[in-house]
C-alpha positions as CSV (number, residue, x, y, z in Angstrom):
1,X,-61.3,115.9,-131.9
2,X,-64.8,115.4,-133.1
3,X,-67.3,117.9,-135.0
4,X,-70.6,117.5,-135.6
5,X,-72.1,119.6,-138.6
6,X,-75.7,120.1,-139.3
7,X,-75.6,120.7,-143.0
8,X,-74.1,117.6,-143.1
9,X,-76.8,115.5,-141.4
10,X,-79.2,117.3,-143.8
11,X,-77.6,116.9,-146.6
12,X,-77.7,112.8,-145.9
13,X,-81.3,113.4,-145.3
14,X,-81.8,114.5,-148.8
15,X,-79.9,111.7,-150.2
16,X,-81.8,109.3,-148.5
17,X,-84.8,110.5,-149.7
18,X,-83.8,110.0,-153.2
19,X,-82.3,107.0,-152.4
20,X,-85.6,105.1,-150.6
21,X,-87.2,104.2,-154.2
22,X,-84.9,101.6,-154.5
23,X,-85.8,100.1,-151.4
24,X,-82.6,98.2,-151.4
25,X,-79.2,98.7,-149.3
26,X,-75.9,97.9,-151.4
27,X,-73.9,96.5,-148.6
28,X,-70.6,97.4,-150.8
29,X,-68.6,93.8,-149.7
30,X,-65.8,92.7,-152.3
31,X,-66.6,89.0,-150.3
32,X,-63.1,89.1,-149.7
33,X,-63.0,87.8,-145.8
34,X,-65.8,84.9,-146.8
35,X,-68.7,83.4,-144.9
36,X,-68.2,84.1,-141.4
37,X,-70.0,80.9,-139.6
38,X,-68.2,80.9,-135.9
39,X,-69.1,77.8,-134.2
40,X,-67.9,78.4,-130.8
41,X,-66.7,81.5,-128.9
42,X,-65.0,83.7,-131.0
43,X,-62.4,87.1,-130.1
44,X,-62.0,88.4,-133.6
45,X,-58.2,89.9,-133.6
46,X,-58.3,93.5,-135.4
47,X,-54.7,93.8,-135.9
48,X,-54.9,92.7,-139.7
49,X,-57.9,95.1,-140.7
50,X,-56.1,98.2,-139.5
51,X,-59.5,100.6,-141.0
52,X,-61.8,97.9,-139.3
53,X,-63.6,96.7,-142.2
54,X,-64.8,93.1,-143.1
55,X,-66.3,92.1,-146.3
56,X,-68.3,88.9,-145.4
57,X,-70.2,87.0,-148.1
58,X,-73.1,86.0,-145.3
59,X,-73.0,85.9,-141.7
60,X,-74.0,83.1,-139.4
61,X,-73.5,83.4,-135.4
62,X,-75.6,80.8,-133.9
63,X,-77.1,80.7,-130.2
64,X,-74.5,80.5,-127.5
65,X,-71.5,81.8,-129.2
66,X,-70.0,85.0,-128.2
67,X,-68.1,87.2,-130.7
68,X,-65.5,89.5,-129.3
69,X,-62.7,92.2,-130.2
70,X,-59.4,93.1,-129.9
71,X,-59.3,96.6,-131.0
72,X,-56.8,97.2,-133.6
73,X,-53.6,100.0,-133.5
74,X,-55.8,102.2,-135.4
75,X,-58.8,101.8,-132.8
76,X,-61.4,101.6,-135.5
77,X,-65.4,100.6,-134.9
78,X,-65.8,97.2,-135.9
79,X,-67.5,97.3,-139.8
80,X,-69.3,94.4,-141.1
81,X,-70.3,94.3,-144.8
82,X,-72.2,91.6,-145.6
83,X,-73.6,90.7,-149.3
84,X,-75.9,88.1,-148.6
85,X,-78.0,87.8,-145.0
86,X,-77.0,88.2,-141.7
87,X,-78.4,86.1,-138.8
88,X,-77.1,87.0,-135.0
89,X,-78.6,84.3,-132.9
90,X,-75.7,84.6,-130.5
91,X,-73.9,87.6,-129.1
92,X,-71.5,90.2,-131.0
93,X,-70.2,91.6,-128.1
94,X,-68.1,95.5,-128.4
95,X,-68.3,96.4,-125.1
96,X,-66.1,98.4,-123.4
97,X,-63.7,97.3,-120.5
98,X,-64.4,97.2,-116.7
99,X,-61.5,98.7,-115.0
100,X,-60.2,96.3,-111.8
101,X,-61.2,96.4,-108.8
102,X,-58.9,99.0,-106.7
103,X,-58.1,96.5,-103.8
104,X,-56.0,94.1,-106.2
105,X,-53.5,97.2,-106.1
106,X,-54.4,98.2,-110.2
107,X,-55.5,101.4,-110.9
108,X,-55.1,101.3,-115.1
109,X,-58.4,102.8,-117.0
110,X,-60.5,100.4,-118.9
111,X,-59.8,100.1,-121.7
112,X,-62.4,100.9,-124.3
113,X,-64.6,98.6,-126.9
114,X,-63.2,99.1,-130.7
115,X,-63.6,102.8,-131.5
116,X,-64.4,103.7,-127.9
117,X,-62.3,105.2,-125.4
118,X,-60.3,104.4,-122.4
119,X,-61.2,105.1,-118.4
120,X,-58.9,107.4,-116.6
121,X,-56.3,106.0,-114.5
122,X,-56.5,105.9,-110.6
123,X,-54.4,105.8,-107.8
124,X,-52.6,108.9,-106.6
125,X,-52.6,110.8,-109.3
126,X,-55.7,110.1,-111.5
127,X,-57.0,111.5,-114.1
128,X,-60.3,111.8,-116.1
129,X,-61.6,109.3,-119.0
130,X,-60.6,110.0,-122.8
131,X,-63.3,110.7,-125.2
132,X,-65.4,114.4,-125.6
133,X,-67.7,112.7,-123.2
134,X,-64.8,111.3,-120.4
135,X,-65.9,112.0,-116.9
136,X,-63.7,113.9,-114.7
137,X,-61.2,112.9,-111.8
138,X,-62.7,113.6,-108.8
139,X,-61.5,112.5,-105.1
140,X,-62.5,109.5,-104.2
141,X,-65.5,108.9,-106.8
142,X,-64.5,109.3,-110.5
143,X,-67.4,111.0,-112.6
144,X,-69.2,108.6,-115.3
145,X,-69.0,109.1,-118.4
146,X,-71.8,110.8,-121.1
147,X,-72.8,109.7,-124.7
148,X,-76.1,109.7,-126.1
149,X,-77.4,110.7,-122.5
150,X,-75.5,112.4,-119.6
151,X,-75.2,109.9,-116.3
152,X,-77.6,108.7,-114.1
153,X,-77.3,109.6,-110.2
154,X,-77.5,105.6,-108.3
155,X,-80.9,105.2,-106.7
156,X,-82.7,107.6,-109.2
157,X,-84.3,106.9,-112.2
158,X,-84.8,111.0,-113.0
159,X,-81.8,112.6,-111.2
160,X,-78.9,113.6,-113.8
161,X,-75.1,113.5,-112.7
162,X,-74.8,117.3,-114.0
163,X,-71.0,117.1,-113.4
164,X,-70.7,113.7,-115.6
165,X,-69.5,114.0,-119.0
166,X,-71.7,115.5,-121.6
167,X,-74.0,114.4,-124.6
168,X,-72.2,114.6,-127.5
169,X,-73.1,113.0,-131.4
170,X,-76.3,112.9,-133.5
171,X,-79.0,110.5,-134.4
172,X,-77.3,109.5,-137.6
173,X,-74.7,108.1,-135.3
174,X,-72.5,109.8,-138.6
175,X,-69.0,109.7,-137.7
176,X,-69.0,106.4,-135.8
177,X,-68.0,107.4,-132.5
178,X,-67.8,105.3,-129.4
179,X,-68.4,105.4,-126.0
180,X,-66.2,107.5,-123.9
181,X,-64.1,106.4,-120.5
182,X,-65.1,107.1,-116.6
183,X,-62.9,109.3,-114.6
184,X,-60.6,107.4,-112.2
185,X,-60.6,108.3,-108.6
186,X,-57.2,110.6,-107.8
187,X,-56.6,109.3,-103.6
188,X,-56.4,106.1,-102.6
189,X,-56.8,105.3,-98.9
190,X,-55.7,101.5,-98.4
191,X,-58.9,99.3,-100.7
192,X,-61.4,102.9,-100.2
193,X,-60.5,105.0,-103.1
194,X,-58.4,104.8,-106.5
195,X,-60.3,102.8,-108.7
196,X,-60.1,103.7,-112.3
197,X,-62.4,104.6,-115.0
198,X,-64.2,101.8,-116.8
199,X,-63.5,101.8,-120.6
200,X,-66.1,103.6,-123.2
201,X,-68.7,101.0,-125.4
202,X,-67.2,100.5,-128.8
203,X,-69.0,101.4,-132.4
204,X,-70.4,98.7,-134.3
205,X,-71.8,99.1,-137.6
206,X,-73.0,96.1,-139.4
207,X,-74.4,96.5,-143.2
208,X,-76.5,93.9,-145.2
209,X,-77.4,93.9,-148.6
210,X,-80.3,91.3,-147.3
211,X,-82.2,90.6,-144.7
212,X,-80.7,90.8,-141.1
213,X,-82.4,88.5,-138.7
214,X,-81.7,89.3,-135.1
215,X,-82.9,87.1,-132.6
216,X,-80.0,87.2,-130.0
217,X,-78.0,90.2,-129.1
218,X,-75.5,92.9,-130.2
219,X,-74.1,94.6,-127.6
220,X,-71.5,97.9,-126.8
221,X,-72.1,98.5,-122.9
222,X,-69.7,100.6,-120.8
223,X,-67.2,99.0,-118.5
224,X,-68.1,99.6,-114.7
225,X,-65.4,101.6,-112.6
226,X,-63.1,99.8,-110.4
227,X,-64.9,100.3,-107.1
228,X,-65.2,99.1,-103.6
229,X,-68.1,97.8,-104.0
230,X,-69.1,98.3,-100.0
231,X,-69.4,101.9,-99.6
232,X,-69.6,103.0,-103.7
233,X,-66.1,104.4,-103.6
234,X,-63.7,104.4,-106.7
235,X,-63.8,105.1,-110.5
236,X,-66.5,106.1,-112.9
237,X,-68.5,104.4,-115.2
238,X,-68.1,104.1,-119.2
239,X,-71.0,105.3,-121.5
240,X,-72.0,103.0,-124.0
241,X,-71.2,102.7,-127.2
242,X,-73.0,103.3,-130.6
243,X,-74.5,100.3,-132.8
244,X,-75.9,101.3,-136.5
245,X,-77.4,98.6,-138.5
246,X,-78.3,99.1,-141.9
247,X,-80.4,96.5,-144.3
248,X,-83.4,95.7,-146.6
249,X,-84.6,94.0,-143.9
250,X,-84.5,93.5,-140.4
251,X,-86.2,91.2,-138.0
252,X,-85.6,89.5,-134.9
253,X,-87.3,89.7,-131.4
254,X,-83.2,90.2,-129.4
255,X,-82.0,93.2,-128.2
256,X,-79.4,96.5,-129.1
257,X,-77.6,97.4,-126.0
258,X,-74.8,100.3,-125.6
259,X,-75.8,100.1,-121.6
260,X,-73.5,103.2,-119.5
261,X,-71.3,101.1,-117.1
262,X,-71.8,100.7,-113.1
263,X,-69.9,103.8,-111.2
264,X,-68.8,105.4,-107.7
265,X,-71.8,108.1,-108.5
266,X,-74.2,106.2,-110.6
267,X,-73.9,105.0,-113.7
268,X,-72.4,106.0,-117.2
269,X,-74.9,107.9,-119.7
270,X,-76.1,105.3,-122.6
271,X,-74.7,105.1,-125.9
272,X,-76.6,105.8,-129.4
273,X,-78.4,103.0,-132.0
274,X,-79.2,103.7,-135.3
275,X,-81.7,101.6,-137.9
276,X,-81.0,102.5,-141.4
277,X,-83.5,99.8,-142.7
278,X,-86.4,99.6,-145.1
279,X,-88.5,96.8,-144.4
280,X,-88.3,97.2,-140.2
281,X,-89.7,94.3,-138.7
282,X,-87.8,93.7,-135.6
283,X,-89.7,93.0,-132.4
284,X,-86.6,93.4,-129.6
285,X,-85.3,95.8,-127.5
286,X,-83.5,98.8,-128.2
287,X,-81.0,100.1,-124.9
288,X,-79.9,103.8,-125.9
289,X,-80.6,106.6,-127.6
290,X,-82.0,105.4,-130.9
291,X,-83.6,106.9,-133.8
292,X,-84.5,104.8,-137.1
293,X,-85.2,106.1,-140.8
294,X,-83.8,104.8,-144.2
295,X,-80.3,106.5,-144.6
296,X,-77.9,104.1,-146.7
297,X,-74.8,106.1,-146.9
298,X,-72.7,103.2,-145.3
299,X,-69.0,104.9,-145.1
300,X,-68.8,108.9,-146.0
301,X,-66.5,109.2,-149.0
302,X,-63.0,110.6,-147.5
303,X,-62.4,114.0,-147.3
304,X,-66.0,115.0,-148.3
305,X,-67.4,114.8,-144.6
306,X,-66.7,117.8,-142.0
307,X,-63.4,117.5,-140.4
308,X,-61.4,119.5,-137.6
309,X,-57.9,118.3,-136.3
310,X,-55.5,120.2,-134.0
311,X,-52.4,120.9,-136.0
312,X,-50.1,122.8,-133.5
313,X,-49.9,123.9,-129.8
314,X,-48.0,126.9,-128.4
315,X,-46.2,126.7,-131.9
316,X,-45.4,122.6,-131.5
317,X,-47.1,120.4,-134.4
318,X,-49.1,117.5,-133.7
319,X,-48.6,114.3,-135.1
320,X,-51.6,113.5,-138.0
321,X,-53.0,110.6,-136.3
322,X,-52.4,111.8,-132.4
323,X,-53.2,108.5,-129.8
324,X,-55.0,110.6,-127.3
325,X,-53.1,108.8,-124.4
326,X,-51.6,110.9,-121.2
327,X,-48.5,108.4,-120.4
328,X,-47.0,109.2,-124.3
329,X,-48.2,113.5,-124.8
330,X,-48.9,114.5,-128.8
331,X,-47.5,117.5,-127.6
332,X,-45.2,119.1,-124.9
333,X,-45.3,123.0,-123.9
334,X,-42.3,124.1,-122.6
335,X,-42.3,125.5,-118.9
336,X,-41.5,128.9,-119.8
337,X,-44.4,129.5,-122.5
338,X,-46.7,131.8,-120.7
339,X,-50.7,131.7,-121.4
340,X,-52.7,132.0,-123.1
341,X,-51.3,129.6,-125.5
342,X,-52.1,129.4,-128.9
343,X,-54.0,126.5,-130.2
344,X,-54.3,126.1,-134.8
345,X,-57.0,124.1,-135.6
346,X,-57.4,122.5,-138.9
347,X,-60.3,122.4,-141.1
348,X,-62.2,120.7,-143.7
349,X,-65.0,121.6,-145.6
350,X,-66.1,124.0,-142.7
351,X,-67.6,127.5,-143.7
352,X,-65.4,130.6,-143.3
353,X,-65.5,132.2,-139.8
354,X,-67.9,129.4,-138.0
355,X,-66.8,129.1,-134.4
356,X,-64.8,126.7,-133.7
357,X,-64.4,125.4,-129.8
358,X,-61.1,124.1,-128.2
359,X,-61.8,122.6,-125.1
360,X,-59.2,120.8,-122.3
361,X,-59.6,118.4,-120.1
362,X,-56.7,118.4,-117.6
363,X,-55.9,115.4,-115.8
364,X,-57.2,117.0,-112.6
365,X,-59.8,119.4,-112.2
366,X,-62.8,121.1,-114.5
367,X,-62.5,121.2,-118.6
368,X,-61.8,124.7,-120.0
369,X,-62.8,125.9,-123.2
370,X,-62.3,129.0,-125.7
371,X,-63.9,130.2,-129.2
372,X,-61.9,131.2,-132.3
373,X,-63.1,131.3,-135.8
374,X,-61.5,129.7,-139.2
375,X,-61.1,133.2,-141.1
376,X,-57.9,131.6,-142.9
377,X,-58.5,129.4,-146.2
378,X,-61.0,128.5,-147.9
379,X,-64.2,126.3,-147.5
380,X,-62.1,123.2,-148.5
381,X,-59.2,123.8,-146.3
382,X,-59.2,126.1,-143.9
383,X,-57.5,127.1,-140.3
384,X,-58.5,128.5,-137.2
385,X,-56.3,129.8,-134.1
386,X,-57.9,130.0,-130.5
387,X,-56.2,131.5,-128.0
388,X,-56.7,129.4,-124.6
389,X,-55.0,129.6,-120.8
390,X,-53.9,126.2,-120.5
391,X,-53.6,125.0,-117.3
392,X,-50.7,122.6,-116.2
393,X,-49.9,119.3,-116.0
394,X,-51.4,116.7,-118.8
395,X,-54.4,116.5,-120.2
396,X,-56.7,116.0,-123.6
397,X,-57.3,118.6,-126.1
398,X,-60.3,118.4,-128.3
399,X,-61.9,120.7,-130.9
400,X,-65.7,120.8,-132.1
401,X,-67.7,123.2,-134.4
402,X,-71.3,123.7,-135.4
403,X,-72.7,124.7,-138.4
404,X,-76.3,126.6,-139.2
405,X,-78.4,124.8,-141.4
């Protein structure tokens, strides 16, 4: 359920703007998890920052240690805020998850870095990848998954997988989306077809009231399908993730990756990076679709930010904070409802009658999508009801809107 609102990318334009005179980023740490200094490989446990947030007093990852997640309940991006500097000599590592190979009898989706989303399960009944960029179950070969860039055909550096999942996102990388999941292959045929999807690239943003010095790596790559590797056959590939820095300073010769993951068809699209620095010196590689400016709005203030959420389905409300998985449905539609079924979508700070677009993925088959408009409420809070045949059997429902500028 994600939106992406033009006013509001040009309305942060204008603030930073104003804001570059200062020439300074305000990090906004309270200190309050320390100096993070890992000496040896580290998996950073989420569970106890349920919004995903640290508030580091400096940052210090030397060469050859690797910093990993656990996502959280929540499945938030990772957030550093850091008041002091931040050096990365070693890795911070998001990535998303590679889904097994198919022959060791496991057909479970990757699952996806911290804010990203999961692959679609194979086997006999698979289904596609989570996320508005999840590639589709397909027989045989799940469809990898799109991000910043749809997929990319194997053996052709120009050929677009035009049934992968789609772009979605902006350059401001504003919400912190991650990657999104591969579609798992829906046969299996002894160790030839099932695989799963590979898990979506996380979203890392890391924020530095100082200088951030770079010289190793910060990565959020998708997971690679679970295929037999012989003859190409199995699940898609994970896009990558999304990685937004923000400092007075950056420099560094390493490297940015949210790399798509390795699929049955090709490989997943490639995430999104984002500079929001002042004093850019950094002399590394950048692996995605970045863009770079001086935009220091760090977190959007709650509720101020354009929001959609789906409240009801054929009459049955969804839960506030809806987990998005197929094994444990938001919402059930009885048997007997007959299409089209209605779909209320809720929204904030969204103009009066803007279209609004509710779009499902089913488990098996293409995506289908319908148009209503929020000509209930007001500006602040507002509601809109699009009527949509729904097809059966699970699937993911999300909603998206556009505003003119």
């Amino acid at each position: 359920m994600k939106t992406h609102s033009k006013k509001l990318a040009l309305a942060l334009l204008a603030l930073a703007l104003a804001a570059s005179a200062r020439a300074q980023v305000n990090s906004g740490s309270t200190g309050a998890d320390g100096a993070f200094n890992p000496t040896t490989n580290t998996v950073i446990n989420m569970a106890d920052h349920p919004d995903g947030i640290y508030h580091f007093t400096s940052v210090n990852i030397p060469s050859g240690v690797a910093v990993t997640f656990i996502p959280n309940a929540n499945n938030t991006p990772v957030v550093w805020l850091v008041q002091g500097n931040c050096t990365i000599d070693g890795t911070v590592d998001a990535s998303g998850e590679s889904a097994a190979d198919p022959s060791t009898g496991k057909f479970t989706g990757g699952r996806g870095g911290p804010g990203g989303f999961r692959g679609g399960n194979g086997g006999v009944a698979g289904n596609g990848g989570q996320g508005p960029g999840g590639g589709l179950a397909q027989d045989y070969r799940g469809r990898d998954a799109g991000y910043g860039a749809r997929p990319i055909v194997r053996n052709s550096s120009s050929e677009i997988e035009t049934d992968g999942g789609p772009i979605y996102g902006n350059q401001y990388v504003l919400p912190l989306n991650g990657g999104s999941g591969g579609g798992g292959s829906t046969n299996i045929n002894n160790t030839n077809g099932g695989g799963a999807g590979g898990g979506g690239g996380g979203a890392i943003l890391i924020a530095v009231t100082q200088t951030l010095d770079l010289k190793g790596s910060i990565v959020s790559n998708g997971g690679a399908g679970g295929l037999n590797y012989v003859i190409f056959i199995g699940g898609g590939g994970g896009s990558g993730g999304a990685i937004r820095l923000i400092s007075s300073k950056l420099t560094g010769t390493g490297s940015v990756q949210t790399l798509g993951g390795s699929g049955a068809s090709g490989t997943g699209g490639v995430g999104r990076v984002r500079f929001d620095v002042w004093d850019n010196n950094f002399g590394g590689s950048i692996y995605g679709v970045s863009s770079q400016g001086f935009q220091p709005v760090i977190i959007p203030t709650a509720g101020q930010g354009t929001q959609l959420a789906i409240a009801s389905v054929a009459g049955a409300p969804v839960a506030a904070s809806p987990n998005g998985q197929l094994a444990t449905p938001d919402s059930m539609i009885a048997a007997q409802a007959s299409n089209p079924v209605a779909i209320v979508v809720r929204c904030t700070n969204l103009p009066l009658n803007t279209p609004v677009t509710v779009t499902v993925k089913p488990a098996n088959g293409a995506a289908i999508s319908a148009v209503g408009y929020n000509n209930t409420g007001t500006l602040a809070s507002s509601t809109a009801t699009v009527s949509l045949n729904m097809p059966r059997g699970g699937g993911l429902i999300y909603a998206t809107a556009a505003t003119a500028p």
